[in-house]
PDB file with one MODEL, atoms N, CA, C and O in Angstrom:
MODEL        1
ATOM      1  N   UNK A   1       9.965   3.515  -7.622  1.00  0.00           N
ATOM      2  CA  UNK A   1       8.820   3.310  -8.461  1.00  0.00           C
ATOM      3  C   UNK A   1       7.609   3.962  -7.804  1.00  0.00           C
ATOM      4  O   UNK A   1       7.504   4.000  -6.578  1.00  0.00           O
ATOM      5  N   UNK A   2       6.685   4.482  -8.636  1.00  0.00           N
ATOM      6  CA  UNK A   2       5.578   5.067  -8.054  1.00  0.00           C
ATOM      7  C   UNK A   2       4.015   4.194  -8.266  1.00  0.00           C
ATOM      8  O   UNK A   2       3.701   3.369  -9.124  1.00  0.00           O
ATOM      9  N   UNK A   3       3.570   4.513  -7.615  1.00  0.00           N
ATOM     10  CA  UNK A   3       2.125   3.581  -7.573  1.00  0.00           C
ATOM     11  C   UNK A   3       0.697   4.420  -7.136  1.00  0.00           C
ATOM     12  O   UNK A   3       0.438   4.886  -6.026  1.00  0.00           O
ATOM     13  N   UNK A   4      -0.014   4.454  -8.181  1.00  0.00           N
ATOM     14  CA  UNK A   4      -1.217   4.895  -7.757  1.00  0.00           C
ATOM     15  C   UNK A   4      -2.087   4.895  -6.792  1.00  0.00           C
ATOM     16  O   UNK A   4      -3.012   4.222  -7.247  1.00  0.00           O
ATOM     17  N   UNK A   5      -2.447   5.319  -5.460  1.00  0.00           N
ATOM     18  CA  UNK A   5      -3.163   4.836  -4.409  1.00  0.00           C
ATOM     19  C   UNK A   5      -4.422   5.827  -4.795  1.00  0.00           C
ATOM     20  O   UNK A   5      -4.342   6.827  -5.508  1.00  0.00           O
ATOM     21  N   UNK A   6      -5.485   5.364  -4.218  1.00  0.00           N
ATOM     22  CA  UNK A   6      -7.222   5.604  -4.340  1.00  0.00           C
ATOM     23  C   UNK A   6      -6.927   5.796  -2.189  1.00  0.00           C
ATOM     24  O   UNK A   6      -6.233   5.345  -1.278  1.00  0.00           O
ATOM     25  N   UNK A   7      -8.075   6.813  -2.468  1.00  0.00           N
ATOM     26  CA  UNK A   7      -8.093   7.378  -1.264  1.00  0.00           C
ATOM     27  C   UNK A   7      -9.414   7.217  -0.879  1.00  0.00           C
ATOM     28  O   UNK A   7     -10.078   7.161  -1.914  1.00  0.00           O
ATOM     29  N   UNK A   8     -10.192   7.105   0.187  1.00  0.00           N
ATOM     30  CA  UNK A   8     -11.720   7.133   0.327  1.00  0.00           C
ATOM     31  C   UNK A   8     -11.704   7.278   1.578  1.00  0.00           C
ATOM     32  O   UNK A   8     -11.385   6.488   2.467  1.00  0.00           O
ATOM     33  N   UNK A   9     -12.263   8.911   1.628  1.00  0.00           N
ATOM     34  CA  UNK A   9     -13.029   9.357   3.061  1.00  0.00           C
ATOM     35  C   UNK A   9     -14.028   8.424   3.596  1.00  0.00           C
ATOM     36  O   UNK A   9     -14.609   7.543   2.962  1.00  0.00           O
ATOM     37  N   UNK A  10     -14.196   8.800   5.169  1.00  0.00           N
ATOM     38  CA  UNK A  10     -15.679   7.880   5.393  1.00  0.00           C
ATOM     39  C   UNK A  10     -15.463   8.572   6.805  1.00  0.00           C
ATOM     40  O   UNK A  10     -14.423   9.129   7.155  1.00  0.00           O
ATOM     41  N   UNK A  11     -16.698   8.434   7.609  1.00  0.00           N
ATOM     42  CA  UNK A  11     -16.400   8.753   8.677  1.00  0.00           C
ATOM     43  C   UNK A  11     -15.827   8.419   9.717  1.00  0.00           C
ATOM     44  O   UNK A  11     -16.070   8.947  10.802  1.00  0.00           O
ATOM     45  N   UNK A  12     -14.958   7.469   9.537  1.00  0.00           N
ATOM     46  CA  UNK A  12     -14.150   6.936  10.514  1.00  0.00           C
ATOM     47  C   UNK A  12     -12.848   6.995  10.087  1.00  0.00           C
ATOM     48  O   UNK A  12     -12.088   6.236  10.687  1.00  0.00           O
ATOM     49  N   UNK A  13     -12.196   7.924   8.907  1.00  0.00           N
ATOM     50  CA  UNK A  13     -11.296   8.030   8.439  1.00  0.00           C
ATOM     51  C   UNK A  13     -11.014   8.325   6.797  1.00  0.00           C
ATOM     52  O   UNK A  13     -11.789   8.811   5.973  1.00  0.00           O
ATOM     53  N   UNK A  14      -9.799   7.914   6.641  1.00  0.00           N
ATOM     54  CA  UNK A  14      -9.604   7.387   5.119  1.00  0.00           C
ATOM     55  C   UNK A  14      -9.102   6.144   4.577  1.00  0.00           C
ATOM     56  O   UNK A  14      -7.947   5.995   4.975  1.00  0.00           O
ATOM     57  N   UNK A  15      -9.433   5.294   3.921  1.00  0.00           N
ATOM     58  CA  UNK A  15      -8.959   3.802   3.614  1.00  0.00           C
ATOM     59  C   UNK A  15      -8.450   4.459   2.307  1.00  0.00           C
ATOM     60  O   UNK A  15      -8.967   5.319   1.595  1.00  0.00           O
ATOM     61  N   UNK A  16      -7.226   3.761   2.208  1.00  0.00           N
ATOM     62  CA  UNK A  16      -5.843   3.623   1.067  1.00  0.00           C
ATOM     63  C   UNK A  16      -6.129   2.414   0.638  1.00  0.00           C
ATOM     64  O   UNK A  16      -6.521   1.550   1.421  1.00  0.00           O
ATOM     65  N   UNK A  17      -5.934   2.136  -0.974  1.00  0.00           N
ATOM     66  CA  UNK A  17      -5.800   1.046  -1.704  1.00  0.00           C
ATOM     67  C   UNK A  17      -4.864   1.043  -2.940  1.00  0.00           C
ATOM     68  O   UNK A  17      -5.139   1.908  -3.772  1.00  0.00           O
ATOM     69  N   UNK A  18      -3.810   0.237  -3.220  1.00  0.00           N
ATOM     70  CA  UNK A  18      -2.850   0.523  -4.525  1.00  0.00           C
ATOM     71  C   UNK A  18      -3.713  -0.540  -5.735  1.00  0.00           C
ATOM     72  O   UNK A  18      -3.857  -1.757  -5.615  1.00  0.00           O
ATOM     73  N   UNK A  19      -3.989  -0.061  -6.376  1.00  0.00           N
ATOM     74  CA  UNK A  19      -4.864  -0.735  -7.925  1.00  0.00           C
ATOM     75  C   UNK A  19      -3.916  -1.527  -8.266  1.00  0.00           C
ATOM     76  O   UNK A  19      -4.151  -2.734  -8.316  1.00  0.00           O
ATOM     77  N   UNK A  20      -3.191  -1.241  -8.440  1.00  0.00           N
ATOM     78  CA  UNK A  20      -1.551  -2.098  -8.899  1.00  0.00           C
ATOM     79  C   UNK A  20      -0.963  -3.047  -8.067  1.00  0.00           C
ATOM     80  O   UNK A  20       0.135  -3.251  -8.585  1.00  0.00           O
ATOM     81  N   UNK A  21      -1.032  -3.530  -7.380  1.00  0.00           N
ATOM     82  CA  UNK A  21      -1.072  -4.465  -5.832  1.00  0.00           C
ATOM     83  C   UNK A  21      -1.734  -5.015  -5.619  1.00  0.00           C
ATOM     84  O   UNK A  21      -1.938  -4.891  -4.411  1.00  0.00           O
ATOM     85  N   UNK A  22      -2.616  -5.973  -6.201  1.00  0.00           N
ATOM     86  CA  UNK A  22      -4.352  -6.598  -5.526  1.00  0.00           C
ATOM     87  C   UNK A  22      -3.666  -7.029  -3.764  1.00  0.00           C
ATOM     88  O   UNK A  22      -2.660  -7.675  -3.472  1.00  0.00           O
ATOM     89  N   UNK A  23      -4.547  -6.458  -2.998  1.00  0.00           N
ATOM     90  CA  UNK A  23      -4.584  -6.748  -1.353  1.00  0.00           C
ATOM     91  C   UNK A  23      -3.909  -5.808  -0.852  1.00  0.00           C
ATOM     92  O   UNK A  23      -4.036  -5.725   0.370  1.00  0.00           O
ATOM     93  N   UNK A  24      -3.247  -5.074  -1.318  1.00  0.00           N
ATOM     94  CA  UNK A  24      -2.173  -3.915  -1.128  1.00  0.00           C
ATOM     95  C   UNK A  24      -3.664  -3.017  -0.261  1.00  0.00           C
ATOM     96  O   UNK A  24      -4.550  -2.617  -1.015  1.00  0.00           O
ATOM     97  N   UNK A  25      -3.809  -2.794   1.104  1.00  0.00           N
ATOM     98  CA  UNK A  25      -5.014  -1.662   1.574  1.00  0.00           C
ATOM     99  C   UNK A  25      -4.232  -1.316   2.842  1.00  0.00           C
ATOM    100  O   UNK A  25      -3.302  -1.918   3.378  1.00  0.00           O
ATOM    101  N   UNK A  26      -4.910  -0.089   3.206  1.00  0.00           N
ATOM    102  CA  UNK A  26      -4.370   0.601   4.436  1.00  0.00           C
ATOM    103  C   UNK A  26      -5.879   1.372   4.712  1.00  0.00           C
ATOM    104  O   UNK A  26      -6.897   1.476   4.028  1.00  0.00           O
ATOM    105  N   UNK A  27      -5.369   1.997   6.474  1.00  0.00           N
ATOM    106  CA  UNK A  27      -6.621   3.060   6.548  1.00  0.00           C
ATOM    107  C   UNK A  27      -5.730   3.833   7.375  1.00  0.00           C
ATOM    108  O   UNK A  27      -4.585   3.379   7.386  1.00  0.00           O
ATOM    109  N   UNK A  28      -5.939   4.989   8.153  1.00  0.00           N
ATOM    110  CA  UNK A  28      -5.408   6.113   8.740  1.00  0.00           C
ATOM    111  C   UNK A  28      -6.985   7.084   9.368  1.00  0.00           C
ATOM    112  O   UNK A  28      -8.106   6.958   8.874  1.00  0.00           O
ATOM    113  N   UNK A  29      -6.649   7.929  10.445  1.00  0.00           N
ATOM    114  CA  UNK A  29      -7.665   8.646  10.980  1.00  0.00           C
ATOM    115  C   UNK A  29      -7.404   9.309  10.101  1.00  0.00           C
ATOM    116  O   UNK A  29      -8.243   9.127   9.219  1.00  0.00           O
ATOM    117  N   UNK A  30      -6.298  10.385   9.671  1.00  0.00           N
ATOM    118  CA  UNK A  30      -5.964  11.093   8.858  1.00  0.00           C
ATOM    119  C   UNK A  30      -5.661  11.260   7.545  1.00  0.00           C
ATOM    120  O   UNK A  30      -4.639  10.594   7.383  1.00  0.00           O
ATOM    121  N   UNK A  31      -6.033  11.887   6.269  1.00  0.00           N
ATOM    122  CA  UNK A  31      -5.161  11.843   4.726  1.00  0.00           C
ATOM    123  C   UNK A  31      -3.610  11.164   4.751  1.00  0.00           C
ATOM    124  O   UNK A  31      -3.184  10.161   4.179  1.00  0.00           O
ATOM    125  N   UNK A  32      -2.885  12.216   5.733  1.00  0.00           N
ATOM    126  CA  UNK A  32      -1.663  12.194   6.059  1.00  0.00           C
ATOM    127  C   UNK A  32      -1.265  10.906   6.756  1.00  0.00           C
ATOM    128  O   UNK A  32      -0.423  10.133   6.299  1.00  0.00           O
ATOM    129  N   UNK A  33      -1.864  10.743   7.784  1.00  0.00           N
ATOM    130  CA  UNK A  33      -1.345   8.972   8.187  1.00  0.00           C
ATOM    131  C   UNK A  33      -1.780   7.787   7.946  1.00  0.00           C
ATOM    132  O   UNK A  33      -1.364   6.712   8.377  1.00  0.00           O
ATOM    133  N   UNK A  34      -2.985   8.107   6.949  1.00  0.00           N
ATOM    134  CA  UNK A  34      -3.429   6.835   5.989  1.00  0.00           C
ATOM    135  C   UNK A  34      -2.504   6.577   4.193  1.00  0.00           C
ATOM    136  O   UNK A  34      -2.594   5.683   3.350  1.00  0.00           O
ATOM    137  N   UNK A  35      -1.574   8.027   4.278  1.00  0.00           N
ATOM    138  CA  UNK A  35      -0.695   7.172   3.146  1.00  0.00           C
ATOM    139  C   UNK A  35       0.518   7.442   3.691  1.00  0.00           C
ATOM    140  O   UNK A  35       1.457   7.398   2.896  1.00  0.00           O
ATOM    141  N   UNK A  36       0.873   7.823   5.301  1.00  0.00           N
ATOM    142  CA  UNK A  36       1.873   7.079   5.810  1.00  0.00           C
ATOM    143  C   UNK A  36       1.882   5.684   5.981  1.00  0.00           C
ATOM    144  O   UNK A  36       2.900   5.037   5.734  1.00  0.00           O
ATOM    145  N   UNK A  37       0.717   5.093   6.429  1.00  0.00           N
ATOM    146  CA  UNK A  37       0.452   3.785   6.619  1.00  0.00           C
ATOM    147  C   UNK A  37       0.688   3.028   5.342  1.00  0.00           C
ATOM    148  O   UNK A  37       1.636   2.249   5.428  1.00  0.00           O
ATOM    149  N   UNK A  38      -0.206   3.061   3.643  1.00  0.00           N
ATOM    150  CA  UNK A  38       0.189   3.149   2.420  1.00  0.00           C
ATOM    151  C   UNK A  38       1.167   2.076   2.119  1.00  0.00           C
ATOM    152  O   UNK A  38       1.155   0.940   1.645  1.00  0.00           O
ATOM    153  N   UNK A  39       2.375   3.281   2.796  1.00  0.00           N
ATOM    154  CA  UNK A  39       3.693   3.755   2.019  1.00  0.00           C
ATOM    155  C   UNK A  39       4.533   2.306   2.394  1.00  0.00           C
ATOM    156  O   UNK A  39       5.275   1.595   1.717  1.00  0.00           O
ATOM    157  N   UNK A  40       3.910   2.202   4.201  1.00  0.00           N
ATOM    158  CA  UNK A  40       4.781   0.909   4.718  1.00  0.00           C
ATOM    159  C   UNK A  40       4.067  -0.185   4.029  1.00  0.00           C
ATOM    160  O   UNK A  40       4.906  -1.077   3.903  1.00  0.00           O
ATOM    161  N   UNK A  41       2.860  -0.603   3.479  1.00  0.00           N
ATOM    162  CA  UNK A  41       2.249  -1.644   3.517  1.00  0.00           C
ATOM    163  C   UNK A  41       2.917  -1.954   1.973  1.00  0.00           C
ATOM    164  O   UNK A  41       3.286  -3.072   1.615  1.00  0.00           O
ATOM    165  N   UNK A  42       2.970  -1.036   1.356  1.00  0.00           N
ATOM    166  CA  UNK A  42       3.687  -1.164   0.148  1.00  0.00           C
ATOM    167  C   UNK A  42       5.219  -1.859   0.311  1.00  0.00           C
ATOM    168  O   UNK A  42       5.362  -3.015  -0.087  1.00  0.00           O
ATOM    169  N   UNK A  43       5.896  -1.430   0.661  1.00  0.00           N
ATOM    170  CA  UNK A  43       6.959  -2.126   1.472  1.00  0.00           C
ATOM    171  C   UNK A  43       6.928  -3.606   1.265  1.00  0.00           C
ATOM    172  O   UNK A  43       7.364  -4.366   0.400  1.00  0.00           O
ATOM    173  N   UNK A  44       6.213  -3.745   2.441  1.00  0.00           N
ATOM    174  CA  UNK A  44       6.104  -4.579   2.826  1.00  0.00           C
ATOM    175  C   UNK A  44       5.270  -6.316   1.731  1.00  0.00           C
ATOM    176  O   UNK A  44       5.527  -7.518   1.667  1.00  0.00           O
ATOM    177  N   UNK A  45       4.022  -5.137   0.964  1.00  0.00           N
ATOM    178  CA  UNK A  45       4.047  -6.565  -0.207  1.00  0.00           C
ATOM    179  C   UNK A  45       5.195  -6.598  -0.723  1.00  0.00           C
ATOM    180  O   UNK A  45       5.605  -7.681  -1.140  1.00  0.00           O
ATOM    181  N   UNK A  46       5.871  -5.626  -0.813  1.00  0.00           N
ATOM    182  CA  UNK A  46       6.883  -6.394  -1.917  1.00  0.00           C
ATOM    183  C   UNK A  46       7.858  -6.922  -1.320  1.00  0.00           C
ATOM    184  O   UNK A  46       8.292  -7.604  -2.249  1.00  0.00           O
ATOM    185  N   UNK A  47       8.390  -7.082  -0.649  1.00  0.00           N
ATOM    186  CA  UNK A  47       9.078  -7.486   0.685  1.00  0.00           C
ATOM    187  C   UNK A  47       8.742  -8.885   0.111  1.00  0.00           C
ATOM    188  O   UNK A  47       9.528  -9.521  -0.592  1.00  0.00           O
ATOM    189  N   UNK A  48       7.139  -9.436   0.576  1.00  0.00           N
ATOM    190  CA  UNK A  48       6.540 -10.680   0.533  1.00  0.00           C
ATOM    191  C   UNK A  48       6.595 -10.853  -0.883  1.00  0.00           C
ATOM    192  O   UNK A  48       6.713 -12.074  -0.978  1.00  0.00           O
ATOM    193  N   UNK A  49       6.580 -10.304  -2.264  1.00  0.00           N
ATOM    194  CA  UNK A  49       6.859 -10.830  -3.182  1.00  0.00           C
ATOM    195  C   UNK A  49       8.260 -11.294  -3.809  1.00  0.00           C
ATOM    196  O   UNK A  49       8.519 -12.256  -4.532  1.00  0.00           O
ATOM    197  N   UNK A  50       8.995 -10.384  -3.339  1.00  0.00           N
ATOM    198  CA  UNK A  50      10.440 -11.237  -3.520  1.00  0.00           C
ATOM    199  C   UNK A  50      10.737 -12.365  -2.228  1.00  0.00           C
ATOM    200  O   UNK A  50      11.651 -13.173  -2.388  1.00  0.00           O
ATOM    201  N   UNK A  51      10.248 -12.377  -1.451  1.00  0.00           N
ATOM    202  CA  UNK A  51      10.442 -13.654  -0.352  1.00  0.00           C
ATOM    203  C   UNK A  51       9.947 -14.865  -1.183  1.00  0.00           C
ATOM    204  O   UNK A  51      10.884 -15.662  -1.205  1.00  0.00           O
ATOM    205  N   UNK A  52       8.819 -15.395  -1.925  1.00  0.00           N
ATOM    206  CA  UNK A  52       8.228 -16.299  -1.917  1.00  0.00           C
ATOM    207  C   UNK A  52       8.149 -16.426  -3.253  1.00  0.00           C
ATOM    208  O   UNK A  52       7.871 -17.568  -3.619  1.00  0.00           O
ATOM    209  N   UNK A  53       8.345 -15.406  -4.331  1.00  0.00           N
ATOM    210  CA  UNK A  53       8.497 -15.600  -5.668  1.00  0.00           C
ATOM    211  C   UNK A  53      10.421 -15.697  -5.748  1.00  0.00           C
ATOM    212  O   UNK A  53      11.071 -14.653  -5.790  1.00  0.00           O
ATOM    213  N   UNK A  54      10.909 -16.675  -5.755  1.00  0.00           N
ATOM    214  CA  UNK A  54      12.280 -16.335  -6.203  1.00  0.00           C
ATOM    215  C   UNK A  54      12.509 -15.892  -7.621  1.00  0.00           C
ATOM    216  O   UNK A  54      11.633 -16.116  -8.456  1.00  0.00           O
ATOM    217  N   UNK A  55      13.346 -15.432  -7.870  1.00  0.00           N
ATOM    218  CA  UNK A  55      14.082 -14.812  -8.866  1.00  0.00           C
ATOM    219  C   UNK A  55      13.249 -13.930  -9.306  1.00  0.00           C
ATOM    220  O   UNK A  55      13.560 -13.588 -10.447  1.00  0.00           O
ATOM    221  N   UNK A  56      12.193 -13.332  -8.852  1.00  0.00           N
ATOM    222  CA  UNK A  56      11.610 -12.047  -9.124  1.00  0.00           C
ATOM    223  C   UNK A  56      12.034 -10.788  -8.055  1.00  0.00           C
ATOM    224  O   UNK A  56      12.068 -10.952  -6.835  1.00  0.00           O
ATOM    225  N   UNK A  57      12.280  -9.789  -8.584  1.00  0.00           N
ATOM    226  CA  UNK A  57      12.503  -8.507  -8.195  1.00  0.00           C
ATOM    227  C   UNK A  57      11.482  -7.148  -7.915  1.00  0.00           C
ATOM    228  O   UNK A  57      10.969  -6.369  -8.718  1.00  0.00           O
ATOM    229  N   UNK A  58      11.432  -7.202  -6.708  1.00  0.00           N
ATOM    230  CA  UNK A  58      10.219  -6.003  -6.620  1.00  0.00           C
ATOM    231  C   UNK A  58      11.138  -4.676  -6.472  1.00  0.00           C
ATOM    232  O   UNK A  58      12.060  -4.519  -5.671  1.00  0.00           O
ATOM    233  N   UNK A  59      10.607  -3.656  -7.551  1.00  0.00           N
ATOM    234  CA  UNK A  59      11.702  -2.171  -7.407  1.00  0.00           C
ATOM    235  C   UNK A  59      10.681  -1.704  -6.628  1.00  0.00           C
ATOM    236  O   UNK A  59       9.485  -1.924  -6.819  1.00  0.00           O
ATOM    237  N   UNK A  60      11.386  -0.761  -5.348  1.00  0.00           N
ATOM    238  CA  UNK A  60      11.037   0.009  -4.294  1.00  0.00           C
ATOM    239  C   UNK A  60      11.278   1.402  -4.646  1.00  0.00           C
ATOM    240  O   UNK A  60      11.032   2.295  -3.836  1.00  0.00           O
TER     241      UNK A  60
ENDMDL
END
């Protein structure tokens, strides 16, 4: 499944956010390792949404 991430320069980097995920955020020094970072955090909510919601299914 794919998911929209918002990107925002600043001078201390770039902060990642998925619109589709409320809390879903990341940051990275780099473009490149702020939606490597992203990619795991994404993961990982959904990880936590099938843990604690039973019988719901998060597609990866």
């Amino acid at each position: 499944m794919k998911y929209t991430v918002l990107i925002e320069e600043s001078s201390e980097g770039f902060a990642v956010s998925v619109p589709g995920l409320p809390g879903c955020h990341s940051q990275g020094e780099t473009e490149a390792e702020a939606l490597v970072n992203i990619t795991d955090a994404i993961r990982e909510y959904l990880d936590v949404v099938e843990q604690y919601r039973p019988g719901c299914r998060a597609y990866k």
